[in-house]
TIVOMI-878363 format. One record per residue (C-alpha): residue number from 0; x negated, y, z negated. Coordinates in nm, 2 decimals, padded with zeros to 4 digits. Layout:
% residues N
<nuba k="NUM" x="X" y="Y" z="Z"/>
...
***
This chain:
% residues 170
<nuba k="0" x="00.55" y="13.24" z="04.45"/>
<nuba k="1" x="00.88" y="13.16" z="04.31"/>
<nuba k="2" x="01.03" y="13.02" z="04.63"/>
<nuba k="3" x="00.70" y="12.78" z="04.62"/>
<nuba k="4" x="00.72" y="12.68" z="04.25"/>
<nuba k="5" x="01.14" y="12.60" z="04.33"/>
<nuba k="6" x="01.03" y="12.39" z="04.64"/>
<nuba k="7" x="00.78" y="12.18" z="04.43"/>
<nuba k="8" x="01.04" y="12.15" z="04.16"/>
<nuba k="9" x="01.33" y="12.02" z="04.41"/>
<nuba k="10" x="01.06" y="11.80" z="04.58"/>
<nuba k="11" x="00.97" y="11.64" z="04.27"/>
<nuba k="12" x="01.32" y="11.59" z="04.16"/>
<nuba k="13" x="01.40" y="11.38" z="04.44"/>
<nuba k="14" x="01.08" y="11.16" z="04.47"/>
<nuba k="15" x="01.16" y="11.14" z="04.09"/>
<nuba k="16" x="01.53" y="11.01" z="04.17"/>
<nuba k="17" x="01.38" y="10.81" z="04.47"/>
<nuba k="18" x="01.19" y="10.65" z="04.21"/>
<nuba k="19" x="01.45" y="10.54" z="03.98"/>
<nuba k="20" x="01.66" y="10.39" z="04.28"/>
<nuba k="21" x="01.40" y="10.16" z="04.41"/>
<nuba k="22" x="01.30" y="10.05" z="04.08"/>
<nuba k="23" x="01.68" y="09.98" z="04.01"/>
<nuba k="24" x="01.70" y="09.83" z="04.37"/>
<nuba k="25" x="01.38" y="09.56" z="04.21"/>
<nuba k="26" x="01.52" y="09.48" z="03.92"/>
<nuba k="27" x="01.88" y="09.36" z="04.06"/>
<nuba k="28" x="01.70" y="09.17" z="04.28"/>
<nuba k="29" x="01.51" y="09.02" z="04.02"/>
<nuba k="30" x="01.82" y="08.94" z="03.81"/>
<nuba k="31" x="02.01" y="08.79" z="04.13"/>
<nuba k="32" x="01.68" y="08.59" z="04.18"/>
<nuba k="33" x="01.65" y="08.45" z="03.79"/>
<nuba k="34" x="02.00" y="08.36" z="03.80"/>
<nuba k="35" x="01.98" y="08.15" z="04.09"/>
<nuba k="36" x="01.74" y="07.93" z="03.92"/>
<nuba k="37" x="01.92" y="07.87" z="03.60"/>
<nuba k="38" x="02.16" y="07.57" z="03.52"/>
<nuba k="39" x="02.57" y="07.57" z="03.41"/>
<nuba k="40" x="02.59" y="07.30" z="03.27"/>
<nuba k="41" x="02.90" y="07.22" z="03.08"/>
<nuba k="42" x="02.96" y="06.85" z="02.92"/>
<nuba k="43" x="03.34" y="06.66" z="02.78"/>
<nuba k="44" x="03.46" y="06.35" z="02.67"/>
<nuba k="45" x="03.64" y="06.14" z="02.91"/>
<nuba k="46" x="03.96" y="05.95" z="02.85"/>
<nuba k="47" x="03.85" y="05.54" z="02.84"/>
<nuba k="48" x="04.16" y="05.36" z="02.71"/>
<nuba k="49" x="03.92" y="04.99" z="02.75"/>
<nuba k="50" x="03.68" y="05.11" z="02.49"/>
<nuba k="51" x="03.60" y="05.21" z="02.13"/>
<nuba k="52" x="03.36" y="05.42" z="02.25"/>
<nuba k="53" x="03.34" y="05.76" z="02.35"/>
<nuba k="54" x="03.18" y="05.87" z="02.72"/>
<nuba k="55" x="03.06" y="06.25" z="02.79"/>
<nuba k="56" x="03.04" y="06.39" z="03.16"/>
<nuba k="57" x="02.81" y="06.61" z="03.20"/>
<nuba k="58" x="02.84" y="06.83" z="03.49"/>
<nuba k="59" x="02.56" y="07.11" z="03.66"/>
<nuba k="60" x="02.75" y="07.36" z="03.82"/>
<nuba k="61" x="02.44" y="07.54" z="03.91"/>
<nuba k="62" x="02.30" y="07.73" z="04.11"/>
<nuba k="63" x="01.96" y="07.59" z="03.91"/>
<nuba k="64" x="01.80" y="07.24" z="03.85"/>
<nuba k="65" x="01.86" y="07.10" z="03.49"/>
<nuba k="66" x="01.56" y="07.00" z="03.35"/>
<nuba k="67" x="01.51" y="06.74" z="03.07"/>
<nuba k="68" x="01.85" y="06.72" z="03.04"/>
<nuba k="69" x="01.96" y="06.61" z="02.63"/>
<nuba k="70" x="02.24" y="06.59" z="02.42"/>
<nuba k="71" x="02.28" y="06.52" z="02.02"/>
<nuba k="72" x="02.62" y="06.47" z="01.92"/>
<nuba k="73" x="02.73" y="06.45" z="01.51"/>
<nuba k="74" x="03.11" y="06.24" z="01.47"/>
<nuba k="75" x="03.24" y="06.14" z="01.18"/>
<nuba k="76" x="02.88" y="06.14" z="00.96"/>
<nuba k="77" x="02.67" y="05.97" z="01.25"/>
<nuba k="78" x="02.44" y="06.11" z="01.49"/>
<nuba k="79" x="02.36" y="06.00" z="01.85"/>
<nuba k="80" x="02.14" y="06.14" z="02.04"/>
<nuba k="81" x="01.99" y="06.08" z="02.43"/>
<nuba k="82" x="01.85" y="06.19" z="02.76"/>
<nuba k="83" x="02.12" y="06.21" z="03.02"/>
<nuba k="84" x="02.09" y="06.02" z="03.30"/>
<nuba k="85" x="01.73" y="06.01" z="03.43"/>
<nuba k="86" x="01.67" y="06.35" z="03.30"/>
<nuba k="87" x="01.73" y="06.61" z="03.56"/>
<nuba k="88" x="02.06" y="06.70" z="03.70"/>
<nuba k="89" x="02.06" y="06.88" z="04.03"/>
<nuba k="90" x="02.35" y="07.17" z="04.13"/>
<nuba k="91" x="02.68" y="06.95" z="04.14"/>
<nuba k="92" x="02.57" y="06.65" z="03.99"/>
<nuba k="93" x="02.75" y="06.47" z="03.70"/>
<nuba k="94" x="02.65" y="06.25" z="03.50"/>
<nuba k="95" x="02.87" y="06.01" z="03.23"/>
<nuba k="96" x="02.67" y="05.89" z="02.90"/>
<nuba k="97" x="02.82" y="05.64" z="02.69"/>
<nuba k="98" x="02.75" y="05.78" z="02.33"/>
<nuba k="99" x="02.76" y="05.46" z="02.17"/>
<nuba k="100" x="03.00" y="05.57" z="01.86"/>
<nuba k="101" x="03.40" y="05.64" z="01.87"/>
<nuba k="102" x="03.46" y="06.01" z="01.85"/>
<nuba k="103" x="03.86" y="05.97" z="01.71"/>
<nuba k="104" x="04.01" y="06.27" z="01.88"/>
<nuba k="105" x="03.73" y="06.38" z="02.03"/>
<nuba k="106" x="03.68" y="06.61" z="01.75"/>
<nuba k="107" x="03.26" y="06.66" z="01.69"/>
<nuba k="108" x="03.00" y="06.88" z="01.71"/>
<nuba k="109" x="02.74" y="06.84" z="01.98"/>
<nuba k="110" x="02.46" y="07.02" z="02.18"/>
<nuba k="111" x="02.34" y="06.97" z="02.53"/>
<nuba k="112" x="02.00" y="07.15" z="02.61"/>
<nuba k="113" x="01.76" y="07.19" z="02.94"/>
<nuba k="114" x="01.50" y="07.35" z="03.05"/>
<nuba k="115" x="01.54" y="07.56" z="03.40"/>
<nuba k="116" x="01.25" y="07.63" z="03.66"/>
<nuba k="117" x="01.11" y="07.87" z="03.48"/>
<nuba k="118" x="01.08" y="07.71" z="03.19"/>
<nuba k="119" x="01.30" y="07.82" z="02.96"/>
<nuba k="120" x="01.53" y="07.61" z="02.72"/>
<nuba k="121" x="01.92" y="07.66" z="02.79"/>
<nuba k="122" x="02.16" y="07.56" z="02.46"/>
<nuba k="123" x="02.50" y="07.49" z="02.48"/>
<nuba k="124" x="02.77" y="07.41" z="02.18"/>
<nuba k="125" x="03.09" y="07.22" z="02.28"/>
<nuba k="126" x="03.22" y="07.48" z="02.06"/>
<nuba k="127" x="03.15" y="07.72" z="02.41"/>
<nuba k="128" x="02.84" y="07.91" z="02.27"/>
<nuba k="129" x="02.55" y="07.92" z="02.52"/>
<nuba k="130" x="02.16" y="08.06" z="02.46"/>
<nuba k="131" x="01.87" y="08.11" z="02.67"/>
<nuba k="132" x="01.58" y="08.10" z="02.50"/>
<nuba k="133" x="01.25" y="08.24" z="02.60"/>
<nuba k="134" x="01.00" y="08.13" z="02.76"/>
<nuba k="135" x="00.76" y="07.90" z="02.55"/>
<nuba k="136" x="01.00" y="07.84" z="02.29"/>
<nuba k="137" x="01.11" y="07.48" z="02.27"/>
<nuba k="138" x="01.31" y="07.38" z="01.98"/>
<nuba k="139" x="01.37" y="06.99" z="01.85"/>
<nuba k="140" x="01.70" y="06.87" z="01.96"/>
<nuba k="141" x="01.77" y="06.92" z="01.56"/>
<nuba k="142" x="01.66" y="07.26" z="01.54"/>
<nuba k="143" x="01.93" y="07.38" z="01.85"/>
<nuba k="144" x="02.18" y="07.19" z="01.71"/>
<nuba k="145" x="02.11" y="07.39" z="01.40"/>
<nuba k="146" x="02.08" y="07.69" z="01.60"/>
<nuba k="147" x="02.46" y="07.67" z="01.74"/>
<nuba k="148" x="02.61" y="07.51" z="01.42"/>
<nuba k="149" x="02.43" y="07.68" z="01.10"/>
<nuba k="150" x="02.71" y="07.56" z="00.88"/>
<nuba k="151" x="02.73" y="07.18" z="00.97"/>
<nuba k="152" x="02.49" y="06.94" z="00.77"/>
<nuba k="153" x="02.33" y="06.73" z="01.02"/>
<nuba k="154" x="02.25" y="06.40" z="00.94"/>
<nuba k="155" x="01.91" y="06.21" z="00.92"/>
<nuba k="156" x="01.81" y="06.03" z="01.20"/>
<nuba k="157" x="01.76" y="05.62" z="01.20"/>
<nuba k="158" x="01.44" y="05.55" z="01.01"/>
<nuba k="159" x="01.15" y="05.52" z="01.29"/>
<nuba k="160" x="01.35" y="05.72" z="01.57"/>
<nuba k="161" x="01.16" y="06.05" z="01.71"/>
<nuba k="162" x="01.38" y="06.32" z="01.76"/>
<nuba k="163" x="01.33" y="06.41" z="02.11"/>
<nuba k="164" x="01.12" y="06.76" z="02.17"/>
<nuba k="165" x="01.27" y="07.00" z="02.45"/>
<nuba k="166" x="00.87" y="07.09" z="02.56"/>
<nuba k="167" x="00.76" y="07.03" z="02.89"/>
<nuba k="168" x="00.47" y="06.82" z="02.79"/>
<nuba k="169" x="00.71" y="06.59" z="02.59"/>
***
């Protein structure tokens, strides 16, 4: 009887082990799999000696698409704001956007935000802070600036001008 129970013990232990390696097995693959669908995108100013004002590559490093691709920049008490290119920027594509105010020293703070395949909004901070956000959550270009820089007043937008929303539907 004893030699029985010990056998159905041991048995159990390994299909218990078993177990806990193929759900491990799963969910690396399903982490390998998100991350291949999520955009790097990293964004500086360039150096344009012609002009007064300031240009920002951005740059998807991938693996994933960037999605509604936006930036809002605060320099010097003004706020700019725009879509990046036509919107999307695929693994490896830059993309230069004239700001449309000087940035002296190319001291400001600015977000860039997207959205990746599965939907959910990516925030970066020129200060090198990044967030995923989840799913269904899709903040005002205001509202992530606000996220990454809590301390730094933001100023109003130009009476009449929408602030662009980071939902699909938008």
């Amino acid at each position: 009887m004893v030699l029985a129970d010990t056998a159905t013990t041991v048995t159990a232990i390994f299909a218990a082990v078993a177990a806990v390696a193929a759900w491990a097995t799963v969910m690396t693959d399903w982490l390998r799999q998100r991350a291949a669908r999520q955009p790097n995108v990293s964004a500086g100013f360039q150096d344009i000696q012609a002009t007064d004002r300031s240009r920002i590559e951005f740059e998807n490093m991938g693996p994933g698409l960037a999605i509604q691709l936006a930036y809002l920049l605060v320099a010097g008490g003004l706020r700019q704001n725009g879509i990046v290119g036509g919107g999307h920027l695929r693994a490896g594509e830059r993309q230069a956007v004239d700001v449309g105010i000087d940035v002296p020293g190319r001291r400001a703070d600015f977000v860039w935000v997207c959205r990746d395949i599965d939907q959910r909004l990516h925030v970066w901070s020129y200060s090198g802070a990044h967030k995923r956000l989840k799913r269904g959550r899709y903040l005002s270009l205001g509202d992530c600036f606000r996220l990454m820089y809590p301390q730094v007043p933001l100023p109003p937008r130009n009476v009449g001008v929408a602030e662009q929303s980071t939902a699909p539907d938008a």
